[in-house]
C-alpha positions, 0 to 999 in steps of 0.5 A: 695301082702303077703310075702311069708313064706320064706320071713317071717323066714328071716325077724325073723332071721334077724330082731329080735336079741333085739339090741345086738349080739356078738360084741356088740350093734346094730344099725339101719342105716335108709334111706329114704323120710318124712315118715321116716325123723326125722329132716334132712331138718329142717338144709336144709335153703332153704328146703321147705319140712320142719316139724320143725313147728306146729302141727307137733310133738304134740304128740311125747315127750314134744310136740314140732316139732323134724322134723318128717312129723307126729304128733307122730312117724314113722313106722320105729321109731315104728319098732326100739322101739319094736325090742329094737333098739335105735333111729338113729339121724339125719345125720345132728344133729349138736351134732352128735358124732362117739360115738353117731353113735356106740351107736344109728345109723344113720338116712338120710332120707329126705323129698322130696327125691327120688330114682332118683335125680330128684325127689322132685326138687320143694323142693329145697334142700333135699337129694336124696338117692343118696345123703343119700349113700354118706352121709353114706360114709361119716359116714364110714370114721368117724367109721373107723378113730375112731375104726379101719378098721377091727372093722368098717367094722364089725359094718357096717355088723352087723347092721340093714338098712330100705330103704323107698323111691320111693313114691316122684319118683311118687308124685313129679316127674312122676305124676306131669307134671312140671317134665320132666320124666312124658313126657320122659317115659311111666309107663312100662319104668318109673318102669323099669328106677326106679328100675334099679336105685334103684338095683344100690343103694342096690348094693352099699349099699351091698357094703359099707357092708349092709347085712341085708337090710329091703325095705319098699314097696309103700302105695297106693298112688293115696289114699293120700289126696292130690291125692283124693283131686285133683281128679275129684270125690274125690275117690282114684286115680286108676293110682297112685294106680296102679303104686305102685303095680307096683313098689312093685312087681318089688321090690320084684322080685329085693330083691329076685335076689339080696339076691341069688347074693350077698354074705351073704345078706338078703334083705327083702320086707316090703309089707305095701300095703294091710294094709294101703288100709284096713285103708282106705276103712274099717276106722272103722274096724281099729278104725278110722273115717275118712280116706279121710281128714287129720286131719291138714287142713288150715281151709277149704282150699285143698289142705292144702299142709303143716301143720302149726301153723295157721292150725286146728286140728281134734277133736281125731287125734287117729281116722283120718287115715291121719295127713296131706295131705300127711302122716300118723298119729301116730296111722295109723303108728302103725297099719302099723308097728304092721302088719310088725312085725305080718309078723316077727311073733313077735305079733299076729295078734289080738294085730294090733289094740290094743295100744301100751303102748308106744304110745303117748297119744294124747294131747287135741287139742289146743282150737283156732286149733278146728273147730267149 
């Protein structure tokens, strides 16, 4: 799936004011599951979808977990520094000020979370993105009791917004028969009661005065390594994989027909697809080595579910496409971003496989974590 030249001088118009505009800075608000967390669930006690351990953030900052699912950052994270946007903190950072919101955003995502409540319930606690609009709500009334209603009400809509969830709507929920939905709904009728939902959440977040929105799409996500893994011949899962082509072009048929209906909104598809399924068949015309594995394992046990401090650690994170069973590696992420903000036209196509300056190095692995 390409987005289409319409789609790709919206996004410009929309998406690359480098933080500011005529009232002032802006900010991102970020909505989402653990590819784009940044240490809600980490204040979720009885979480257990958490990366607030090692390995887990070994080569963002100082090196210590801040609760993203990576070893460095996120798409959006990468998305932010190169737009010139601040990095929104978490809904739950006990240091979370109406000022600090007017000054850097606000990020819901949680990992586990889905479009529908349901999804990811074996995590125990997390929030849906039901939940994460509430939230938000919930950050209105803070701005407005602060600023005014007027000048909230333009700080909300002069601001940017990523949703990127639907990926635990299949792994953890419709894919995995403990859940009532794999056996309630067929695929057709599962995309159909996803993405109904999923109109209604961009409607009342259009509501609560959202109008510049970017969508992330699905990743192939029968490729994962927890999917390969499970499989009988360890290759991609075509279903899976099928199944998020399937959400993705409902995705865009629905940004299309809510960006004609609702006033002033620009409603953008992040198509990430593609690119995340070259890394994976073609490693090497990437500059990775290994895109079937993570590079976090519980020595040799898989699925390794999580990544911890007993775990081992590839040699040169810099070449595994995947960190852990389920998410990317930093250097994967940039790539994806990088191919986002090529179809912003921002960069060109031949700076994709270049590191940014700003990436982290990757430190040396630490000598126990390195398998023999």
């Amino acid at each position: 799936m390409k987005l289409g030249t319409t789609l790709v001088v919206i996004l410009v118009a929309t998406f690359t004011v480098a933080g500011v505009c005529e009232g002032g800075k802006v900010v991102q608000f970020i909505f989402g599951d653990s590819l784009s967390e940044v240490g809600n669930n980490a204040r979720l006690p009885k979480s257990l979808a958490k990366a607030s351990l090692p390995w887990y953030g070994i080569d963002f900052g100082n090196g210590i977990p801040t609760g993203r699912f990576c070893n460095g950052r996120t798409v959006a994270d990468i998305l932010g520094d190169e737009l010139g946007y601040p990095r929104p903190p978490p809904v739950l950072d006990p240091d979370l000020t109406e000022d600090t919101i007017l000054e850097n955003g606000v990020n819901y995502a949680s990992g586990g979370g889905g479009i529908l409540n349901e999804s990811g319930t074996l995590f125990i606690q997390r929030f849906s993105l039901w939940k994460q609009i509430e939230l938000f709500e919930g950050t209105q009334e803070l701005i407005r009791a602060k600023i005014g209603a007027a000048e909230a009400e333009k700080f909300f809509q002069e601001s940017k917004y990523i949703v990127a969830s639907g990926s635990n709507d299949f792994i953890n929920n419709y894919l995995f028969p403990v859940y009532n939905d794999s056996w309630k709904y067929n695929d057709e009728q599962f995309i159909k009661y996803i993405s109904r939902t999923f109109e209604m959440q961009l409607r009342r977040l259009h509501e609560l005065g959202a109008r510049r929105v970017m969508v992330f799409g699905l990743g192939p996500l029968g490729c994962i390594p927890l999917q390969r893994v499970l499989s009988l011949s360890g290759e991609c899962r075509y279903k899976a994989n099928v199944l998020s082509q399937k959400f993705n072009q409902a995705g865009i048929k629905l940004l299309n027909r809510l960006s004609k209906q609702l006033p002033n909104s620009s409603f953008i598809f992040g198509d990430v697809y593609d690119i995340v399924y070259d890394m994976i068949s073609n490693p090497e015309k990437h500059g990775f080595n290994n895109s079937n594995a993570p590079c976090c394992t519980f020595g040799g046990v898989r699925p390794a579910i999580t990544c911890t401090p007993a775990s081992t650690l590839c040699r040169d994170r810099s070449k595994y496409v995947f960190w852990d069973e389920y998410h990317p590696t930093d250097r994967a992420n940039e790539i994806v971003a990088k191919e986002l903000l090529s179809k912003l036209g921002l960069i060109t196509q031949s700076n994709i496989t270049e590191t940014s300056p700003a990436s982290p190095a990757p430190a040396p692995a630490p000598i126990a974590s390195l398998p023999p």
